[in-house]
C-alpha atoms as a printed R data frame, in Angstrom:
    type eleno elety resid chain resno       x      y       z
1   ATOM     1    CA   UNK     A     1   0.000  0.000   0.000
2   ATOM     2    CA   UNK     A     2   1.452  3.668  -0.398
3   ATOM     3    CA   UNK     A     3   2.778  4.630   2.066
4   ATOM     4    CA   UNK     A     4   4.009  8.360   0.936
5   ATOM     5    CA   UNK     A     5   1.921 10.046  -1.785
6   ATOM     6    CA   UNK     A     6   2.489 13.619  -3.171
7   ATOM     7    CA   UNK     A     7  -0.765 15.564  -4.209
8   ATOM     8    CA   UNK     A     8  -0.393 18.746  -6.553
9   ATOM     9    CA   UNK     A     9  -2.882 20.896  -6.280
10  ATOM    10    CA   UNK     A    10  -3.884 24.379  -7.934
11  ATOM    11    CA   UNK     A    11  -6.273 24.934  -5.967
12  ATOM    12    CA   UNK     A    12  -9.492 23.936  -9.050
13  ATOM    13    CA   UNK     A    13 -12.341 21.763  -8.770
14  ATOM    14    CA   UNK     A    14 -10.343 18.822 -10.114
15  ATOM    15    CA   UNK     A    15  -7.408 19.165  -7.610
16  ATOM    16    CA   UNK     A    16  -9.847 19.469  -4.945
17  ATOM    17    CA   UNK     A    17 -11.391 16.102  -6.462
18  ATOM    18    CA   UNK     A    18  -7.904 14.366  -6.352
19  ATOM    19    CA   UNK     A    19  -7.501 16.035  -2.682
20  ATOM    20    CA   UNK     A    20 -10.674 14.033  -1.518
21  ATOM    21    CA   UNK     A    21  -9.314 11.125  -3.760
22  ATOM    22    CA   UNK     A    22  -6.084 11.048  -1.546
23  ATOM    23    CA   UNK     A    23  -7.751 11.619   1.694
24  ATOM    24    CA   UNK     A    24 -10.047  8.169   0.846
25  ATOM    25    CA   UNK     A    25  -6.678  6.773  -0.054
26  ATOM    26    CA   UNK     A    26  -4.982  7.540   3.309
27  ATOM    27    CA   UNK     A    27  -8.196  6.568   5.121
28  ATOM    28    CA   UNK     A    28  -7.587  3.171   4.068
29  ATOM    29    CA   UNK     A    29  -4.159  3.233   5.481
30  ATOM    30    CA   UNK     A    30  -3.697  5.220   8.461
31  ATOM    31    CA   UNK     A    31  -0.093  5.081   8.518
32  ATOM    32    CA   UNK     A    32   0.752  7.238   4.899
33  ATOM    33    CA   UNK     A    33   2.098 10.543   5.081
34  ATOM    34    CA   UNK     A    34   0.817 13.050   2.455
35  ATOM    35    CA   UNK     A    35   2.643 16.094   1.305
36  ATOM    36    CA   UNK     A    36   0.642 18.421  -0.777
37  ATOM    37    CA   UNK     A    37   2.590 20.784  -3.171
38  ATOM    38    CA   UNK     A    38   1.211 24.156  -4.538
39  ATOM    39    CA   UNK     A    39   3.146 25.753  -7.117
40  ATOM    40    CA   UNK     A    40   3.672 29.495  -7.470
41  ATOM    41    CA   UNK     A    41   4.043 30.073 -11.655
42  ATOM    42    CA   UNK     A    42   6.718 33.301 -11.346
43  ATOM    43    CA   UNK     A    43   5.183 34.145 -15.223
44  ATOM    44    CA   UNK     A    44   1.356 34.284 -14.097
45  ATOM    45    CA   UNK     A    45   2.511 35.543 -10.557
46  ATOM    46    CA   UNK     A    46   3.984 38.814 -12.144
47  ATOM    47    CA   UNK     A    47   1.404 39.409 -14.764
48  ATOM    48    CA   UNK     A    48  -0.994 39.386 -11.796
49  ATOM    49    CA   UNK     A    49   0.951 41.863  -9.699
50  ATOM    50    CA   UNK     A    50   1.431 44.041 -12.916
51  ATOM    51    CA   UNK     A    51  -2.723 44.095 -13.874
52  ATOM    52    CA   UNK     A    52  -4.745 43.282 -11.178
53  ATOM    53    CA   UNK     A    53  -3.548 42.930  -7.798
54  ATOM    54    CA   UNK     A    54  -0.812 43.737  -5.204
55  ATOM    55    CA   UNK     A    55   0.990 40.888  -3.383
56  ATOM    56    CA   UNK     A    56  -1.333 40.678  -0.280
57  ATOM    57    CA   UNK     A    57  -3.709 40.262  -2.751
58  ATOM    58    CA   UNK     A    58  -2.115 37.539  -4.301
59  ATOM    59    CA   UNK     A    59  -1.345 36.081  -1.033
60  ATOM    60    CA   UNK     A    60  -5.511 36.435  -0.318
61  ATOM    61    CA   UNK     A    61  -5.793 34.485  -3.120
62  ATOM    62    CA   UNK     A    62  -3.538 31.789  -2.678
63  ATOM    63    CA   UNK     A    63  -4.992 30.828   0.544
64  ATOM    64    CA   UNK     A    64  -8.602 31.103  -0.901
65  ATOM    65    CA   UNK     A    65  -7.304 28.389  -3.493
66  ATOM    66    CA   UNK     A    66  -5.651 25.866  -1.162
67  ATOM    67    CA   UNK     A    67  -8.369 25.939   1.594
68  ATOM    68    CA   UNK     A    68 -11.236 24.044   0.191
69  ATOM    69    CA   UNK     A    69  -8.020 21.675  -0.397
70  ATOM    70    CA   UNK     A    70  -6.640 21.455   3.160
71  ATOM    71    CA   UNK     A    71 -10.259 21.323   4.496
72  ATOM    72    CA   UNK     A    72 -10.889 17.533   2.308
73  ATOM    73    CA   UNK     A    73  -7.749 16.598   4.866
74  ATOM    74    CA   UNK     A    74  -9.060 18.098   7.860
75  ATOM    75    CA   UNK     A    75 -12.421 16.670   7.623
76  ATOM    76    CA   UNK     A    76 -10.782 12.803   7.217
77  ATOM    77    CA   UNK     A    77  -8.203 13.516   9.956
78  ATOM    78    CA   UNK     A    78  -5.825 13.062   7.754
79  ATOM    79    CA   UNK     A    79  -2.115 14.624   8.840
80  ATOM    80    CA   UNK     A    80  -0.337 16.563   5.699
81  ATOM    81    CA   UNK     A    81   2.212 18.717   5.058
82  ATOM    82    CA   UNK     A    82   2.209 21.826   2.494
83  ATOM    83    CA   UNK     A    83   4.782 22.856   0.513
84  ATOM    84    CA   UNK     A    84   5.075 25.578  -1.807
85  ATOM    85    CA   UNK     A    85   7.416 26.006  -4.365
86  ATOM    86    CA   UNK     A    86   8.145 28.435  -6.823
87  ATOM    87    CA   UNK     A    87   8.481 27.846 -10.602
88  ATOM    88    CA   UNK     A    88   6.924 26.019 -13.813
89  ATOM    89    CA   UNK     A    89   4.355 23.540 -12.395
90  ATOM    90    CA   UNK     A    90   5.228 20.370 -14.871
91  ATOM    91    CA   UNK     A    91   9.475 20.332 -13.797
92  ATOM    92    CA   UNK     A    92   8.392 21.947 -10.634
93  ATOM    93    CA   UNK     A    93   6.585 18.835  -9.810
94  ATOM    94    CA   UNK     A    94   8.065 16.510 -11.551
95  ATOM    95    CA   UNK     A    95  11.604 17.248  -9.702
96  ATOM    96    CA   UNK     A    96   9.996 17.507  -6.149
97  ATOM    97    CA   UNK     A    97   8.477 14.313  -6.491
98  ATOM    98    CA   UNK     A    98  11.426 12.582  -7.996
99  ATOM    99    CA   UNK     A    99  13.465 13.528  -5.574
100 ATOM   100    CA   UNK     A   100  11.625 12.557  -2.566
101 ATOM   101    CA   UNK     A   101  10.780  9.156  -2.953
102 ATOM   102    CA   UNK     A   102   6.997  9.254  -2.893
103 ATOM   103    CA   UNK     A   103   5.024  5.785  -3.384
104 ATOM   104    CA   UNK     A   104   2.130  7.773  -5.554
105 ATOM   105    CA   UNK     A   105   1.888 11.226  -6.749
106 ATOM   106    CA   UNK     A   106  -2.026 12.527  -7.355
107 ATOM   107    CA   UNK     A   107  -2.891 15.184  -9.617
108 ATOM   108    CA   UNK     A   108  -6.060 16.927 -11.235
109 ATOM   109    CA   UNK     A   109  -6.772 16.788 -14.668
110 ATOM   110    CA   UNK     A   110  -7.062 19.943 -16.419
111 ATOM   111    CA   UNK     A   111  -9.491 18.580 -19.246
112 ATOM   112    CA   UNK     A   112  -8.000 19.435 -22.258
113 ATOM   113    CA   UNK     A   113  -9.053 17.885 -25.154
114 ATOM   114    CA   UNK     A   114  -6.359 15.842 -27.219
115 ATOM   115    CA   UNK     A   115  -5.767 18.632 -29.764
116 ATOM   116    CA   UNK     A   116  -5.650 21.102 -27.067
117 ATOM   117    CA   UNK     A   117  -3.372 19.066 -25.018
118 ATOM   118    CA   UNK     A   118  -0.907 18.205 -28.577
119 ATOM   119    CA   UNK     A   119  -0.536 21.814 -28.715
120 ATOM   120    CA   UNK     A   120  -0.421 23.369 -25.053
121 ATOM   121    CA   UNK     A   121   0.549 20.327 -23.576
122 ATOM   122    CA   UNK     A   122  -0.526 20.005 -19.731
123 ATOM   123    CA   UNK     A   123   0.689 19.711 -16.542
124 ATOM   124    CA   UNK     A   124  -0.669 16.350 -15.784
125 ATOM   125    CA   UNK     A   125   0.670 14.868 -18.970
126 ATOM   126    CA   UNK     A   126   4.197 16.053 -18.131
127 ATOM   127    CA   UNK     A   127   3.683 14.588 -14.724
128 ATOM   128    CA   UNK     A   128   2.799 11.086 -15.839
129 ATOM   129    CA   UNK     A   129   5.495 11.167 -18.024
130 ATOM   130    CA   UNK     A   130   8.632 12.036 -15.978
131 ATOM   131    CA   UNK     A   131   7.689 10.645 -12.562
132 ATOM   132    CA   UNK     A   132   9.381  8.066 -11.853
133 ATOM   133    CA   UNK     A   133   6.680  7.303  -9.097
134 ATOM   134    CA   UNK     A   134   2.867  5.718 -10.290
135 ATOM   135    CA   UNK     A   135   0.776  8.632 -11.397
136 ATOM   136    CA   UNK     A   136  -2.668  8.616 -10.370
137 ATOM   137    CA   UNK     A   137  -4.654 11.702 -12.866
138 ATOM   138    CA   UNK     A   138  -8.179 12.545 -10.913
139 ATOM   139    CA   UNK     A   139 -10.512 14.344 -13.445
């Protein structure tokens, strides 16, 4: 059973759905640890500060995000750690979780269609792909 698992979250409806997926997940073993990682995107972080809000703001907002998330924990009882990180979410990820030995890394799907993902790409896809862990994609 996994014993360490790694959930990424933004802070949508479909990390929040791989949030209650991992909390289910831990209820059926007690003993796993769960570390949830948020990522701050430096790119969308400054755009933000430059049109629409100051940095408390954006500190407002990043707690209004990971909430609803760290509520799906507290509700099960379920001990976590956060752990925010700065960068591009897909290496971001992928190097955090690579590099600290986690038995299942969880992450929301973003929905994008198969043309939309050939051309944007997505974070989950890039996750799945260099993780050395098993990648579990909630949509």
């Amino acid at each position: 059973m996994y014993k360490r698992i790694l959930i990424a979250v933004d802070g949508s409806d479909n990390s929040k759905r791989a949030a209650e997926h991992a909390a289910y997940l831990v209820s059926l073993n007690p003993g796993a640890v769960v570390n949830i990682l948020y990522i701050l995107d430096y790119d969308r972080t400054r755009s933000d500060v430059l049109h629409n809000a100051g940095s408390d703001d954006l500190h407002i907002d990043r707690q209004k995000q990971l909430a609803p998330i760290e509520e799906v924990f507290k509700q099960r009882n379920v001990t976590y750690e956060l752990f925010i990180k700065h960068g591009d979410p897909g290496p971001t990820i992928v190097i955090f979780a690579n590099s600290n030995n986690f038995d299942l890394v969880i992450v929301g799907s973003r929905g994008l269609n198969a043309f939309q993902e050939m051309v944007l790409g997505s974070v989950s896809h890039k996750v799945a792909k260099r993780v050395t862990a098993p990648v579990l994609i909630v949509k």
